[in-house]
Backbone as CSV, one residue per row, in Angstrom:
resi,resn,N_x,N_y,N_z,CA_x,CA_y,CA_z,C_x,C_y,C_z
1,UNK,98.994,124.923,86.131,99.146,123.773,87.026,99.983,122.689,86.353
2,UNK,100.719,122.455,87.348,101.454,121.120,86.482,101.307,119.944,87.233
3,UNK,100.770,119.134,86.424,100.129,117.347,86.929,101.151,116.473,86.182
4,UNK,101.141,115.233,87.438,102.091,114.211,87.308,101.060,113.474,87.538
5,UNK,101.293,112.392,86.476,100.309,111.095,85.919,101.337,109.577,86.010
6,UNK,100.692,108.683,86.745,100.964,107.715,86.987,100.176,106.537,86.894
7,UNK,100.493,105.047,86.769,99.174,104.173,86.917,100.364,102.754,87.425
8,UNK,99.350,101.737,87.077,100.170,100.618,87.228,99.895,99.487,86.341
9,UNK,99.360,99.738,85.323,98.801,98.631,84.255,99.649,99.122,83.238
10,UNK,100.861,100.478,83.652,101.955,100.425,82.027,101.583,101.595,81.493
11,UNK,103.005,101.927,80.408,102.633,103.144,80.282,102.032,103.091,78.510
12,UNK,101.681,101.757,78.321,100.760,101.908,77.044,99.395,101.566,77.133
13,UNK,98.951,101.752,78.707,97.444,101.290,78.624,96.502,101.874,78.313
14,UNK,95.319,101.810,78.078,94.319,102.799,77.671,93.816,103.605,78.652
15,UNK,93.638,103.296,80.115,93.213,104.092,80.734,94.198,105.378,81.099
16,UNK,95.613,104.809,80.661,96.145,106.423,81.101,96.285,107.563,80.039
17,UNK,96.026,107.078,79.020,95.068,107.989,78.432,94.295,108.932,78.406
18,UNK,93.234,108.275,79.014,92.303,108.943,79.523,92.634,110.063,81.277
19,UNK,93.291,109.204,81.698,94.202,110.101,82.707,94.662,110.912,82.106
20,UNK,95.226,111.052,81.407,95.919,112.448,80.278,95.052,113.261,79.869
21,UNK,93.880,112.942,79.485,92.889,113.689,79.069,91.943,114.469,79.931
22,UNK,92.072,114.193,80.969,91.255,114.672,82.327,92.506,115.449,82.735
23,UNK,93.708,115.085,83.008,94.651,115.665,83.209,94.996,117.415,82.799
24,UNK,94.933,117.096,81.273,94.969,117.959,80.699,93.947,119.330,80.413
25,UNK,92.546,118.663,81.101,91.317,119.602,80.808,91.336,120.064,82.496
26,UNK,92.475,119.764,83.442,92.227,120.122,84.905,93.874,121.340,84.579
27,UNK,94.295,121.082,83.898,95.529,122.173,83.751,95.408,123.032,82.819
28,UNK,94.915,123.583,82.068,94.417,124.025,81.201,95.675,124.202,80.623
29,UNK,95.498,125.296,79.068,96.471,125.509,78.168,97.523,126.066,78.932
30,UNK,97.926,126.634,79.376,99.176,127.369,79.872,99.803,125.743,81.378
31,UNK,99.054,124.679,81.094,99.612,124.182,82.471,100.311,122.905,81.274
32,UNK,100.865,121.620,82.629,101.650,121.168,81.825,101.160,119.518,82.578
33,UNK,101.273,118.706,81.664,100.910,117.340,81.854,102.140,116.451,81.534
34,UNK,103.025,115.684,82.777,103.665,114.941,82.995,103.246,113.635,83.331
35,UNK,103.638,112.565,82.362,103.566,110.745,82.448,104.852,110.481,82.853
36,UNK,105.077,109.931,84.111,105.996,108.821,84.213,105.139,107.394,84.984
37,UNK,105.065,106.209,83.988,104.398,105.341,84.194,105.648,104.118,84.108
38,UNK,105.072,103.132,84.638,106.071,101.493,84.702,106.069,101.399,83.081
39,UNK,106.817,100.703,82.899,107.557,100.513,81.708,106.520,99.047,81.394
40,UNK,105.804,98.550,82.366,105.409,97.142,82.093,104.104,97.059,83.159
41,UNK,103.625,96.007,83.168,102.209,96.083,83.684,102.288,96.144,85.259
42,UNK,102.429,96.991,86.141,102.331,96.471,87.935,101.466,96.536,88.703
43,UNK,100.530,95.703,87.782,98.804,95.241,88.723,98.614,94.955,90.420
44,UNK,98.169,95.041,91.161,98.770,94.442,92.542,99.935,94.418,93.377
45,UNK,100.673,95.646,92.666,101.999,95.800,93.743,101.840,96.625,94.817
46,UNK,100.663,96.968,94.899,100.474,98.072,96.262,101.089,98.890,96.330
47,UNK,102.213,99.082,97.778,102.788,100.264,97.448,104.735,100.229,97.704
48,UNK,104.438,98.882,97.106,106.129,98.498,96.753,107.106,99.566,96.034
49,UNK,107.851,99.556,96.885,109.576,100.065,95.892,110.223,99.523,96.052
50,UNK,111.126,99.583,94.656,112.271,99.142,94.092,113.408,99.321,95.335
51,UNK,113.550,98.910,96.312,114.649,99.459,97.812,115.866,98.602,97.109
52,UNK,115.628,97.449,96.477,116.631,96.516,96.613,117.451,96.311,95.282
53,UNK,117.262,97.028,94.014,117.411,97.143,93.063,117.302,98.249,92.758
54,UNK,118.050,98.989,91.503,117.848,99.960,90.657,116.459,99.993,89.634
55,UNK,116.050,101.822,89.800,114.741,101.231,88.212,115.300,102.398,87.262
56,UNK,115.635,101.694,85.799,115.689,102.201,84.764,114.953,103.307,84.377
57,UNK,115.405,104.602,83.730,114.180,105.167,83.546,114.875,105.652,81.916
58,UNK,113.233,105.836,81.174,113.698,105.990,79.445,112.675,106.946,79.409
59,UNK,113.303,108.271,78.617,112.497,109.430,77.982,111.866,108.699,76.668
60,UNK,110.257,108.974,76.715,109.945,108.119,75.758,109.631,109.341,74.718
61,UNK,109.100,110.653,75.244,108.427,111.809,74.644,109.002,113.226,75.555
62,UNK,108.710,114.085,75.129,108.394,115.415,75.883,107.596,115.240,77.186
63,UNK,107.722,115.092,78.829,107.205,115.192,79.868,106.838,113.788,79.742
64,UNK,107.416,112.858,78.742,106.942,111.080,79.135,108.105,110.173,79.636
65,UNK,107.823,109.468,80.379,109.067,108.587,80.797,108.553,107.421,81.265
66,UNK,109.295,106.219,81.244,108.571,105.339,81.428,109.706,104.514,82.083
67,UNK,109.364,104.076,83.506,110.365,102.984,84.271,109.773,101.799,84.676
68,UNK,111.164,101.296,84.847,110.998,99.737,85.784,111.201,99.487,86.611
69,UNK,109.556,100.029,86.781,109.652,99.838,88.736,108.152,100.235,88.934
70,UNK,107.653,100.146,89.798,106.289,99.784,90.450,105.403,101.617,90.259
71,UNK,104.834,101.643,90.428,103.931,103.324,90.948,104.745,104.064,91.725
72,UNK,104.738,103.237,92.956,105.599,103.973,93.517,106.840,105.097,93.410
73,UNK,107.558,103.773,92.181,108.555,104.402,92.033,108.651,105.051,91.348
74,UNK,107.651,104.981,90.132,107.060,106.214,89.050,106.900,107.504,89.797
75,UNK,106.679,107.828,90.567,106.067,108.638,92.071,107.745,109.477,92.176
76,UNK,108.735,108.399,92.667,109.659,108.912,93.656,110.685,109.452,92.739
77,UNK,110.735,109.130,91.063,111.666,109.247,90.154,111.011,110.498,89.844
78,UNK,109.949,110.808,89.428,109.254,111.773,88.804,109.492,113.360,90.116
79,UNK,109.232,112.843,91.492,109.496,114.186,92.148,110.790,114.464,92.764
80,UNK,111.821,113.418,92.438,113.493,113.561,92.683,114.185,113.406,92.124
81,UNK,113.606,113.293,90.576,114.683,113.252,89.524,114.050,114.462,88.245
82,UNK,113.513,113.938,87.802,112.474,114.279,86.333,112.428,115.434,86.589
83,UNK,111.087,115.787,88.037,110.806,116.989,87.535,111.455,117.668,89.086
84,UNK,112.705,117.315,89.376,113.129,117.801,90.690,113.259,119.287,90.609
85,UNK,113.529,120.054,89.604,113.362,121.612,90.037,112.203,122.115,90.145
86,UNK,110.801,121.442,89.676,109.608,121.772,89.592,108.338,121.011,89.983
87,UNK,108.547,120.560,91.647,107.718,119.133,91.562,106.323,119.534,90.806
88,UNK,105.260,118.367,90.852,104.135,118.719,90.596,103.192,119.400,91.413
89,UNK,102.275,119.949,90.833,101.034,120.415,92.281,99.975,119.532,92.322
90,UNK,99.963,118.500,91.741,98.757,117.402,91.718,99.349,116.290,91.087
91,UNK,99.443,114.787,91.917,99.346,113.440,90.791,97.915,112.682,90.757
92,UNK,98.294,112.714,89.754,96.788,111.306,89.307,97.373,110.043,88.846
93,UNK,96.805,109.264,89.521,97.535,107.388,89.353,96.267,106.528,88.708
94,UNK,96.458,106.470,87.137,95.106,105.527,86.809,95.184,106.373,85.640
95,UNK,94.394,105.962,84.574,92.857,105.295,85.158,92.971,104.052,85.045
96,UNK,93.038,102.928,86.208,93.048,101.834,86.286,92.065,100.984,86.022
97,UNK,92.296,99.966,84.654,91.457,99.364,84.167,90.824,98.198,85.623
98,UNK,89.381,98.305,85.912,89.229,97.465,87.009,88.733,98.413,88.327
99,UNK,87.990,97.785,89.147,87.959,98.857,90.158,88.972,98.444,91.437
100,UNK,89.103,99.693,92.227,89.881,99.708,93.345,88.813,99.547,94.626
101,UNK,87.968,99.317,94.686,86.945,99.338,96.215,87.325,98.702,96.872
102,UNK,86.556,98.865,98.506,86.862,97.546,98.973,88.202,97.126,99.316
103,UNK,88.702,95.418,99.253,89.868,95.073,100.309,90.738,95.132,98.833
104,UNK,89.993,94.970,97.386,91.355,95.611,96.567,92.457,96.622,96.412
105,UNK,91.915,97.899,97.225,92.414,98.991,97.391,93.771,98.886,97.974
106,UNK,93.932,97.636,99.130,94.847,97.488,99.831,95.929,96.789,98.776
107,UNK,95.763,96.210,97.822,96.515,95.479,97.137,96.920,96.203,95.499
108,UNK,96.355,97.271,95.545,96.376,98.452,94.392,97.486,99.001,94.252
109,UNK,98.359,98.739,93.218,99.660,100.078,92.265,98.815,101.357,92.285
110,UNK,98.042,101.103,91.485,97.110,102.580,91.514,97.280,102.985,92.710
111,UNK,96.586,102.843,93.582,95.855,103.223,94.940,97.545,103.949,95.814
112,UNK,98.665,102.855,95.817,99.724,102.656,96.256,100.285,104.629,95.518
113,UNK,100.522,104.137,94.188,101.130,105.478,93.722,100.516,106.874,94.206
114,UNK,99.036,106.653,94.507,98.777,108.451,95.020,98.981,108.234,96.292
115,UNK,99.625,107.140,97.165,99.780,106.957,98.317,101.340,107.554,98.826
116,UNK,102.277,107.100,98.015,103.576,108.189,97.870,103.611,109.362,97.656
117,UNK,102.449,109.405,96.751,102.039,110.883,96.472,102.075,111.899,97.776
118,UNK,100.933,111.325,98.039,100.752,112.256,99.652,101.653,111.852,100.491
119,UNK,102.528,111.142,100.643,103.625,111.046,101.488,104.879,111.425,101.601
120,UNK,104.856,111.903,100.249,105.630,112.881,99.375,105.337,114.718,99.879
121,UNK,103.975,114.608,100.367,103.577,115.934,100.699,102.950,116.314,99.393
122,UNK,102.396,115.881,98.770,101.563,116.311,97.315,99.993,115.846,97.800
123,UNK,99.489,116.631,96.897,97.718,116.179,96.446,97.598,114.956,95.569
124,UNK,97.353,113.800,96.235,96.884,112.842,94.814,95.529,112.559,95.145
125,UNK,95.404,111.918,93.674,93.912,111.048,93.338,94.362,110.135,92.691
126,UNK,93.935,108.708,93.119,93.502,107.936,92.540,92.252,107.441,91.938
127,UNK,92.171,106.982,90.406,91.552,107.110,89.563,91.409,105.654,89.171
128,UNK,90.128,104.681,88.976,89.608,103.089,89.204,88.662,103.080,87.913
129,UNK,88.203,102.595,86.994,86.784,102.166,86.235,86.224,100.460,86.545
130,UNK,85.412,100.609,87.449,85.225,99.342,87.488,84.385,99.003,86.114
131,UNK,84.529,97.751,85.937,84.248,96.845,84.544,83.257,95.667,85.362
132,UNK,82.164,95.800,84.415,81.116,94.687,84.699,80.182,94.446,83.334
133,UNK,79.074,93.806,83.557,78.600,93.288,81.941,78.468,94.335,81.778
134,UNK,77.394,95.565,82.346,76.901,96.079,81.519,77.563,96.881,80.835
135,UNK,78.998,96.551,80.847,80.178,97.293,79.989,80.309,96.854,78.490
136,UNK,79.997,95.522,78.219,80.481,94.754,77.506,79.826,95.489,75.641
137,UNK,78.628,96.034,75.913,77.984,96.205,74.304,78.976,97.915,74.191
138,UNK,79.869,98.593,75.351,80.543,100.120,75.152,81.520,100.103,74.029
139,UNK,81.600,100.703,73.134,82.644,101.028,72.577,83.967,101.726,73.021
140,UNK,83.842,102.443,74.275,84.619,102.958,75.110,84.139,102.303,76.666
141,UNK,85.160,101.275,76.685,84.604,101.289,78.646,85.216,101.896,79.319
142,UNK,85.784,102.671,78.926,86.370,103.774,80.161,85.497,105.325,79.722
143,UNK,84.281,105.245,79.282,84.119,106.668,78.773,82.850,106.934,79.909
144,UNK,82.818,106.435,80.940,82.324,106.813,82.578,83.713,107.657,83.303
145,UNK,84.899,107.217,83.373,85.733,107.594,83.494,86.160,109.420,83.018
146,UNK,86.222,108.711,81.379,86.549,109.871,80.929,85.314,111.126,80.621
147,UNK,84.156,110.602,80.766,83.015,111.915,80.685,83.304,112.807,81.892
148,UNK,83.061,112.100,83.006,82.693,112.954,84.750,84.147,112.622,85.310
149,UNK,85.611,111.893,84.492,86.820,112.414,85.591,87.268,114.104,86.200
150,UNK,87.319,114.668,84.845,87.855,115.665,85.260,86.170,116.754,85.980
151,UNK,85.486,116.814,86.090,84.635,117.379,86.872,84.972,116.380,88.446
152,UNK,84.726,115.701,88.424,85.344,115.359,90.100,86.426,115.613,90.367
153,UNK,87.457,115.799,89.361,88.478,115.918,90.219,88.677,117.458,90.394
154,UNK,88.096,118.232,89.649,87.746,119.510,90.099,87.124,119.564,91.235
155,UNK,86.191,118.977,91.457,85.275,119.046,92.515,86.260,119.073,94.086
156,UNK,86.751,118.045,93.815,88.177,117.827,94.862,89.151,118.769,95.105
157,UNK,89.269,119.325,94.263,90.727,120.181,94.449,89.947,121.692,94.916
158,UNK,88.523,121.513,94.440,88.197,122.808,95.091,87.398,122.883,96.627
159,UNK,87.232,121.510,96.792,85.985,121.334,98.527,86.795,120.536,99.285
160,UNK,87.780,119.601,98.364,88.020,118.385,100.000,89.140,119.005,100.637
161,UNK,89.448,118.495,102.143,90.379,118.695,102.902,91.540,117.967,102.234
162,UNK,92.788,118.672,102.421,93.861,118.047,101.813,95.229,118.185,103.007
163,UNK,94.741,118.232,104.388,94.864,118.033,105.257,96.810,118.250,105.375
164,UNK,97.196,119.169,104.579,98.869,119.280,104.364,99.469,119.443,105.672
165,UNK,98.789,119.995,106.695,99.596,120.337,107.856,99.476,119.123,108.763
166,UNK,98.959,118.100,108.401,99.249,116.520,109.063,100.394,116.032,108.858
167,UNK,101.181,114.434,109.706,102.107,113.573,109.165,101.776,112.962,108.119
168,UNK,100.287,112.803,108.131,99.743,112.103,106.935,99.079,112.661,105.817
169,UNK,99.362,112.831,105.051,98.495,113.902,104.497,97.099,112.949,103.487
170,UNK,96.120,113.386,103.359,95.064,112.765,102.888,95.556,112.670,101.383
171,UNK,95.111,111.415,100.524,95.048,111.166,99.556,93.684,110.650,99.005
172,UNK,92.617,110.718,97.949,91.417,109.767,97.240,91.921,108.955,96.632
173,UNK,90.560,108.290,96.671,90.332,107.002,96.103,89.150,107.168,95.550
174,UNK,89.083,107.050,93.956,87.852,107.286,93.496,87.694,105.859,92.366
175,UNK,85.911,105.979,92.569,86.092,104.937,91.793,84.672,104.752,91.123
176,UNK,84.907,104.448,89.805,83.605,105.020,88.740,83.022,103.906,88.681
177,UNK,81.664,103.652,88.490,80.485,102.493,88.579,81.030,101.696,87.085
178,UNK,80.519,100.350,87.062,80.508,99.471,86.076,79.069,100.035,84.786
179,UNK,79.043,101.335,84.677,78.233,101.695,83.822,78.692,102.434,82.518
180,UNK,77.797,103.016,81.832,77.551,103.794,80.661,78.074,105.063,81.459
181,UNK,78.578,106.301,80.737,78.945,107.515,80.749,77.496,108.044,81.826
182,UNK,76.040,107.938,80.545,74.903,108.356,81.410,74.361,107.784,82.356
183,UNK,74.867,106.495,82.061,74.399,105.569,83.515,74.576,105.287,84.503
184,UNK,75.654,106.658,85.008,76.295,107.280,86.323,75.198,108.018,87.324
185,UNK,74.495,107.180,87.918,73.567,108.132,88.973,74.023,108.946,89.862
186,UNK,75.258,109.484,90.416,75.922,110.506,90.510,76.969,110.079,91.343
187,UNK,77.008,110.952,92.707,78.478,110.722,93.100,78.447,110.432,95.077
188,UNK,78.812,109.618,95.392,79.043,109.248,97.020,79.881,108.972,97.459
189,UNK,80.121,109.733,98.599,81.403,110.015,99.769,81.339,108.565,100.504
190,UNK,82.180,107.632,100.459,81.771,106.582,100.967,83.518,106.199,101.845
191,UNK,82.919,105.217,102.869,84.129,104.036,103.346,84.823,103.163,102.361
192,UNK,85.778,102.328,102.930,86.239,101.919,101.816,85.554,100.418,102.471
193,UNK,84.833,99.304,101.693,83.858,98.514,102.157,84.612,97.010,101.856
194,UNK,84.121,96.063,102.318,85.122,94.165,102.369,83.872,93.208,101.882
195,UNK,84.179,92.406,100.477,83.177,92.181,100.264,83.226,90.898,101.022
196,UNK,81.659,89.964,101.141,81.903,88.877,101.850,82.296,87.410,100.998
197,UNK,82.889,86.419,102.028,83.490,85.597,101.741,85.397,85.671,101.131
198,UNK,85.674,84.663,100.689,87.062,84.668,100.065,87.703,85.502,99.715
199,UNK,88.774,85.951,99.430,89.248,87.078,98.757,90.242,86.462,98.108
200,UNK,91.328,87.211,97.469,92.380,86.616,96.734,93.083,84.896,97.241
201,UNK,92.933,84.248,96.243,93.527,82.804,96.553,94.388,82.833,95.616
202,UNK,95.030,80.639,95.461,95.822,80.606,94.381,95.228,79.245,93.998
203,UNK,95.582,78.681,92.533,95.454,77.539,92.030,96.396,76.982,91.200
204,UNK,96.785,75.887,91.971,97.978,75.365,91.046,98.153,74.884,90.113
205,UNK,98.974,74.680,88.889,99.090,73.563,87.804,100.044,73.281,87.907
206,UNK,100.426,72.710,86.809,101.264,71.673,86.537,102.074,72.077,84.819
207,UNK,103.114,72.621,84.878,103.449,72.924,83.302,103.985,71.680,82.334
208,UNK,104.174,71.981,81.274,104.310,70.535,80.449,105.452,70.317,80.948
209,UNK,106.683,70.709,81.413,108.271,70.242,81.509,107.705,69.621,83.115
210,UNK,106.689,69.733,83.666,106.370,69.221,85.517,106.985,70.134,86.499
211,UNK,107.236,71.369,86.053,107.278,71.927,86.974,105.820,72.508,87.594
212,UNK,105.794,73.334,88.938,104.805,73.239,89.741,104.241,74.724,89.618
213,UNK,103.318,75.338,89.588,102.982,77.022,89.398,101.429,77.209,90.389
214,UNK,101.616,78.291,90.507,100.673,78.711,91.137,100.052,80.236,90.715
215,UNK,98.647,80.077,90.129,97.780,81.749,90.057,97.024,82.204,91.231
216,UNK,97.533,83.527,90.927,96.594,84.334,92.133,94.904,84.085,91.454
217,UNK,94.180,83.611,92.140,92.726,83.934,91.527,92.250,85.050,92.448
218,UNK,91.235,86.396,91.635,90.834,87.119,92.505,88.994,86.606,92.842
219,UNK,88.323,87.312,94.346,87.010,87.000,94.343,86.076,87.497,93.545
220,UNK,85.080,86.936,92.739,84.086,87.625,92.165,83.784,89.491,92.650
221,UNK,83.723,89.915,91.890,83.633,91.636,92.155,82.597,91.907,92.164
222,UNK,81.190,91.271,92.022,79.763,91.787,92.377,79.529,91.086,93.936
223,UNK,80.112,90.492,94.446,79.678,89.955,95.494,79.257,91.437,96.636
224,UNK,78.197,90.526,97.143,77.727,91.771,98.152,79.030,91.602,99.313
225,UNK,78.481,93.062,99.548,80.057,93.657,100.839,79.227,94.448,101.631
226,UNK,80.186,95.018,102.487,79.989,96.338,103.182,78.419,96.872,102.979
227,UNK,77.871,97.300,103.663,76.705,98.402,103.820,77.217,99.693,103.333
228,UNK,76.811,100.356,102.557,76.642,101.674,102.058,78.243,102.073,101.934
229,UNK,79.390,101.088,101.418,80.421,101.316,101.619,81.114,101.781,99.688
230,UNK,81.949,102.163,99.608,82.440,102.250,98.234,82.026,101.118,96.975
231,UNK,82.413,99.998,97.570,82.002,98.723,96.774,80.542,98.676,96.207
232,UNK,79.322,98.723,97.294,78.465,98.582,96.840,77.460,99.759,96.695
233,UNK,78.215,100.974,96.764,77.477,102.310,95.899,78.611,102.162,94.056
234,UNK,79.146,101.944,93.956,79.808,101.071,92.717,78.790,100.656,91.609
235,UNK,78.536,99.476,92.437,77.286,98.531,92.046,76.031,98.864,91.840
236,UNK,75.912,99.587,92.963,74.486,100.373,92.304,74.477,101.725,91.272
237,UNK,75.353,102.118,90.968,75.569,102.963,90.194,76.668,104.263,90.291
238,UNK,76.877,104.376,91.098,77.456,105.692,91.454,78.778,105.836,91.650
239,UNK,79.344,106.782,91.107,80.757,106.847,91.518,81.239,107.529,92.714
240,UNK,82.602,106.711,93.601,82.517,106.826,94.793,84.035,107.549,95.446
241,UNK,84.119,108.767,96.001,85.100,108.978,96.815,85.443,108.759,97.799
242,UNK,86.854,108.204,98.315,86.731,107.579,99.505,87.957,108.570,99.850
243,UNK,88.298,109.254,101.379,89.506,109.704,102.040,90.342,108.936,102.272
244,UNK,91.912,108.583,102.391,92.406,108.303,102.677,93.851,108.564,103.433
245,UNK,94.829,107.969,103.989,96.053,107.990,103.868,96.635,106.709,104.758
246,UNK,98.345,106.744,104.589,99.330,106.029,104.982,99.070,105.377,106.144
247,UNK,98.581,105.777,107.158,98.671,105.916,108.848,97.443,104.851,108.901
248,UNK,98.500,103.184,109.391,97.133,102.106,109.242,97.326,102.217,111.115
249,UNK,97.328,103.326,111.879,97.056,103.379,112.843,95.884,102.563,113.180
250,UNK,95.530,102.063,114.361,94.045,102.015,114.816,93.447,102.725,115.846
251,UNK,93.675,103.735,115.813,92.894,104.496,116.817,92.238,105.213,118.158
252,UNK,91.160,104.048,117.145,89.924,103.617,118.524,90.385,102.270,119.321
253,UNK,91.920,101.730,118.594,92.168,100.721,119.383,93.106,101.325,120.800
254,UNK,93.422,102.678,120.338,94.692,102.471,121.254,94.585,102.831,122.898
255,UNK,93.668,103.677,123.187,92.898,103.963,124.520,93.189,102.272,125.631
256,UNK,91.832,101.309,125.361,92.045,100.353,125.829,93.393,99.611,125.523
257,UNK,94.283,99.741,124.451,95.353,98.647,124.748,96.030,99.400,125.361
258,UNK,96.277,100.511,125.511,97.150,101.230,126.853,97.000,100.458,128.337
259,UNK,95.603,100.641,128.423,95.069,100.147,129.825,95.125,99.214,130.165
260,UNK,95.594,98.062,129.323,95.711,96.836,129.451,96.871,96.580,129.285
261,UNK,97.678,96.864,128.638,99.290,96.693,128.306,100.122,97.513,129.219
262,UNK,100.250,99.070,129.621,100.771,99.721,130.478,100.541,99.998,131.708
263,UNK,99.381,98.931,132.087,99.177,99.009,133.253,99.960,98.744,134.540
């Protein structure tokens, strides 16, 4: 099997690492593990590309490359350039330091890159560690991640629908509890859940020369959300798969706005 590894926190972060390492125990010896990651950190770019600019790309290693440009484009370089005679049969985007649940998902590089993935016509997973105290005494906080990644993502490639003969093809979203390796009470198929109150704001200062700036602040990440949704099976322990894809169709909306609009 040959896997293409992506994230959006850079291609020297620790969690893709550990993506490599799950990577590598899901391809076994005869398979082959490909990194093309951003050259620099692209936290919150969703599922931006480079349309308007060129992205650099630099062989850093054997099957490593590293550009400037978002997940995405880690995504679109890697299956039309890199490895264009041989795409991959699986990407993994992460392991993203932080979790993806919830209305973050929408604002996720991670989340974004296995989102090209499958739009690409590939199998992805995206791969999240949420971080909370009881992380803080770990010597490894990603070693929830890295104990039970590659068993789920086995789990996946051998039970879930991967729905190829759609426009859309399904992509995951997985995302590991703010715990210990053992302190994973197991695993739930969940929605993707909105926690309550505020969500991303900004706060301004003031720099010493007077010019004017503004930070994104994000909302507290324990806040209660959703009922039985990704976010808060998270919280209670468990690590959570969620289905996804591209198609922000609505649905169940479209029946009645027919009847009302084409009438």
């Amino acid at each position: 099997m040959r896997i293409l590894i992506t994230n959006d926190d850079g291609i020297n972060a620790p969690g893709l690492k550990v993506a490599e390492e799950i990577a590598a125990e899901i391809a076994g010896p005869e398979g082959e593990v490909w990194v093309v990651a951003p050259a620099f950190e692209q936290s919150g770019v969703a599922h931006c590309i480079s349309f308007s600019h060129p992205t650099m790309i630099a062989q850093l290693a054997e099957r490593r490359y590293a550009a400037e440009g978002s997940p995405a484009d880690c995504v679109l370089a890697a299956i039309h350039d890199i490895m264009a005679d041989a795409p991959p049969d699986l990407v993994i985007s992460g392991v993203n330091r932080g979790n993806n649940s919830g209305e973050n998902a929408a604002y996720s590089g991670t989340v974004g890159g296995a989102m090209e993935a499958a739009l690409q016509g590939l199998p992805a997973i995206a791969l999240s560690q949420y971080f909370g105290p009881a992380m803080l005494a770990l010597d490894d906080p990603f070693e929830c991640a890295r104990k039970h990644g590659g068993d789920i993502v086995r789990q996946l490639l051998d039970h879930a629908d991967w729905n190829a003969d759609q426009d859309f093809r399904l992509f995951y979203n997985v995302n590991f509890p703010p715990t210990s390796a053992d302190g994973m009470k197991g695993l739930r198929v969940a929605p993707q859940g909105r926690r309550r109150g505020a969500g991303f704001s900004v706060e301004p200062f003031v720099a010493p020369n007077g010019r004017r700036f503004l930070w994104v602040r994000g909302a507290p990440q324990d806040a209660e959300g959703t009922k039985d949704s990704d976010l808060m099976f998270n919280l209670e322990g468990y690590t959570t798969v969620t289905p996804m894809r591209a198609d922000l169709t609505c649905h169940s909306s479209l029946a009645d706005l027919r009847r009302a609009l084409e009438a």
